[in-house]
N, C-alpha and C positions, 0 to 999 in steps of 0.2 A: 504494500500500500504506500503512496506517495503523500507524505506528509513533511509539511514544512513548520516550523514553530519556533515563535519570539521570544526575546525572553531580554530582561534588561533593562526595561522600561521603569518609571517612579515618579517620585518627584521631587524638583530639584528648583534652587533658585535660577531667577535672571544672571547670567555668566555666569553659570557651571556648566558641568558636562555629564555627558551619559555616551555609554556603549551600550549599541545592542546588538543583540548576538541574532544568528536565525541557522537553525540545526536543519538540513533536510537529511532524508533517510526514504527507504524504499527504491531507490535509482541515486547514481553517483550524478545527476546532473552536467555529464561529461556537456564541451560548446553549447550548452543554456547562457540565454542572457537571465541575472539574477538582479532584482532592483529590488528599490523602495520605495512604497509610497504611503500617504499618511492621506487622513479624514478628518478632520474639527467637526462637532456638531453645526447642523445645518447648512454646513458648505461639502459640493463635491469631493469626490476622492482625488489626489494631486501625487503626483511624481515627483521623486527625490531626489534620488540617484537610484544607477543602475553601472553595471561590470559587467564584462563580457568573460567566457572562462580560460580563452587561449593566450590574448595578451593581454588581459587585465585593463583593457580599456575602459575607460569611465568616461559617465555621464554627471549632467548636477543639473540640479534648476537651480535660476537665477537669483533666487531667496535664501538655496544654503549653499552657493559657492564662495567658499574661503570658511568657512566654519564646518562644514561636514567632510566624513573624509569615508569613503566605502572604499571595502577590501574582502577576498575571500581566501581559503585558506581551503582549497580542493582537495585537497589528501584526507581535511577532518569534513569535506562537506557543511563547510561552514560558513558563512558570511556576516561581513560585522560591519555597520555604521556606528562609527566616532564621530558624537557631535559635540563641539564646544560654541564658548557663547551662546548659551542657550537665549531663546528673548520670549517671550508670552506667545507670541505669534504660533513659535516651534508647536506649541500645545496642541494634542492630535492623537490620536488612534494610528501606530503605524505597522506597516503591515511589511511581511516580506514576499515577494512574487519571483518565478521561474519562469523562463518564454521556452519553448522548442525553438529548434534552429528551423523547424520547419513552419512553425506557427507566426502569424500575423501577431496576435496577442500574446499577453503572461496567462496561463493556461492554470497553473499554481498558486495556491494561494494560503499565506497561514491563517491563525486567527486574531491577530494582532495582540501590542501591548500597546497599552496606554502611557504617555506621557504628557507631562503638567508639569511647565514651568511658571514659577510664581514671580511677582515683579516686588 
């Protein structure tokens, strides 16, 4: 079974930081793009970053580049966002996702952690 799960989430002040980790299992996720994206109550789901598995290529939106930092670690199947500077904004449901290299979409999906930054 293919399952992906968060973990790392809390809550933390205005400039602090937080890792979060995301575990998959069931399949090694070999060339998967692997991202993040987060939800606020009553706004859309939104993209974070994203890593690709062969050269590590990265993505960011425009709101967490210079303060987030994605990286994954394919031998433990693992994937992790290091965010610093946290701001109130960051406050969100985030979630980890998988794409197939043959998929349009992220086909994967965890159940997200929650995080809450306080100003």
């Amino acid at each position: 079974q293919v399952q992906l799960v968060e973990s790392g989430g809390g809550l933390v002040q205005a400039g602090g930081s937080l890792r979060l980790s995301c575990a998959a299992s069931g399949r090694t996720f070999t060339n998967y793009r692997m991202g993040w994206f987060r939800q606020a109550p009553g706004k859309e789901r939104e993209f974070v970053a994203s890593i690709s598995w062969g050269d590590s290529s990265t993505s960011y939106a425009d709101s967490v580049t210079g303060r987030f930092t994605i990286s994954r670690d394919n031998a433990k199947n693992t994937m992790y966002l290091q965010m610093n500077s946290l701001k109130p904004e960051d406050t969100a449901t985030y979630y980890c996702a998988a794409k197939p290299p043959s998929s349009a979409k992220y086909n994967y999906w965890g159940q997200g952690t929650q995080v809450t930054v306080s100003s």
